[in-house]
N, C-alpha and C positions, 0 to 999 in steps of 0.2 A: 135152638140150633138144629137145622137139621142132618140128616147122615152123610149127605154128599160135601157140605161142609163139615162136618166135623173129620173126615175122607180125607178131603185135600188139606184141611189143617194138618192134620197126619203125618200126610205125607210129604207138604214142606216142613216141618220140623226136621222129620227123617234126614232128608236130604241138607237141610242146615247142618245137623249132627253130624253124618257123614264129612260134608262138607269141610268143618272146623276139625275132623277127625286128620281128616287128610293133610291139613295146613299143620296142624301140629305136628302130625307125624315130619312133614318137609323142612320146620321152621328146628326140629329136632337132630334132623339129619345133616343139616349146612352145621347148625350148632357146636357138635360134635367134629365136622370136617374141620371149622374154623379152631377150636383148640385142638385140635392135632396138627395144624399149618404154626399156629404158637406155639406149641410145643416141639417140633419141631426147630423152628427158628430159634429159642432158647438153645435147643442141646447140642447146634450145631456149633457155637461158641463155646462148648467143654471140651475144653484141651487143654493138657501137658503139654508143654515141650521141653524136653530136656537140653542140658547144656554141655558141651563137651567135657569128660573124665577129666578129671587131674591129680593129683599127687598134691595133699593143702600141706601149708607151711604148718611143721612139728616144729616142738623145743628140742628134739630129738632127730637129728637129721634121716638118721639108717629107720628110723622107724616110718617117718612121712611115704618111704616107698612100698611100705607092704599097704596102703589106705588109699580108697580111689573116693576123691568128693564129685558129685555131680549135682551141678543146680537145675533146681525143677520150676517151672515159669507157667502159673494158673491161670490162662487168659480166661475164664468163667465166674460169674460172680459167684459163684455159688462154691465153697470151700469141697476139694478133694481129699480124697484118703490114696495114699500109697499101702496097698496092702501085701503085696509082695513082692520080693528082688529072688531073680535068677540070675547064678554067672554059670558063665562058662569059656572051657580054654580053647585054646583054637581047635582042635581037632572034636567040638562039640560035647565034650565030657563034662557033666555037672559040676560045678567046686562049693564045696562046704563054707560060705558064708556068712558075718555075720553084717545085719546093717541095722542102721539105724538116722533117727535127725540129730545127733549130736553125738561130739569122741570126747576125750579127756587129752590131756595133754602130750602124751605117749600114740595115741590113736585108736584106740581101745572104744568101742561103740559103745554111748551109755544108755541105757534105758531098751537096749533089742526089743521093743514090744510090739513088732510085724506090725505097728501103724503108723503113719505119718501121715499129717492133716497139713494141706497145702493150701492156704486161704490166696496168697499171692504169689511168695517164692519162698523155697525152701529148700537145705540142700539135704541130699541123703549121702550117706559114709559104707561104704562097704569093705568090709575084711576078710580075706581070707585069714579060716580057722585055724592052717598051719602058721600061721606069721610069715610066709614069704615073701619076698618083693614082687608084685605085681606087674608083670610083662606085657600081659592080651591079657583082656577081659571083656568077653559080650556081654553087657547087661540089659535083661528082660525086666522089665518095670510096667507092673502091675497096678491099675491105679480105679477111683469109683467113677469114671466117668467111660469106660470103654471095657469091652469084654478082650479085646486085644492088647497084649503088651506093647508098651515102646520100649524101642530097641538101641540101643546104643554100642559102638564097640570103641573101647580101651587100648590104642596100638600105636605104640609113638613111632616104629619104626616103619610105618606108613606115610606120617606123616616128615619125616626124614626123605624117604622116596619121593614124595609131592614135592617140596621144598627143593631136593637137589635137583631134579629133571624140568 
């Protein structure tokens, strides 16, 4: 073989290499854009939505009013954690309470273990720590699919004003 072929052998390899250098890099770069267009599309379907407060039926009448149930509705396949509840009263003041996925029969939150895992629905129970009857309550709900709370507020005497007007 002589030099000037052995040259341009050289230097088409070269440029093949390059060549298949570049196509990788490309066939790497769509790769990467296409599972984040999937990924994506998946996470846009993780969502709570929460269900209007209410006051659930106790064996205990005076006790049903100090416990607000709210149901939670996983439109994602994928199982969420509610990992934490804020209330608060109207004038934006934090209130001390306790929540949880299940009460006893008095209202009483069993298991407070700041998680709840929501595969489909599920509801959460929130008590204020003084035992009072429950008036207004915003609740901030915390949950693994969004760095954002969902927000709900607790105000039957709103919905009294809708109702009569």
């Amino acid at each position: 073989m002589s030099s000037e072929t052995l040259q341009v052998t050289t230097m088409l390899a070269t440029s093949l290499a390059a060549l298949a250098a570049i196509l990788s890099g490309l066939c790497a770069f769509f790769s990467y854009k296409l599972a984040r267009k999937i990924q994506n599309e998946m996470k846009s379907d993780e969502r709570i939505i929460l269900g209007a407060p209410i006051h659930p039926e106790l064996k205990k009448l005076k006790h049903e009013r100090c416990v607000l149930m709210c149901a939670l509705f996983n439109k994602s396949k994928r199982k969420a954690f509610i990992n934490s509840v804020e209330a608060f009263d109207r004038q934006g003041t934090i209130l001390d309470v306790t929540w949880a996925g299940e009460i006893d029969h008095i209202g009483m939150p069993q298991n407070p273990s700041q998680l709840v895992g929501v595969v489909d629905s599920a509801n959460i129970y929130v008590r204020c720590t003084d035992g009072k009857e429950v008036e207004y309550m915003e609740l901030r709900v915390s949950h693994s699919f969004s760095d954002k709370p969902c927000v709900i507020i607790y105000d039957p005497s709103l919905d009294w004003v809708n109702n009569d007007g």
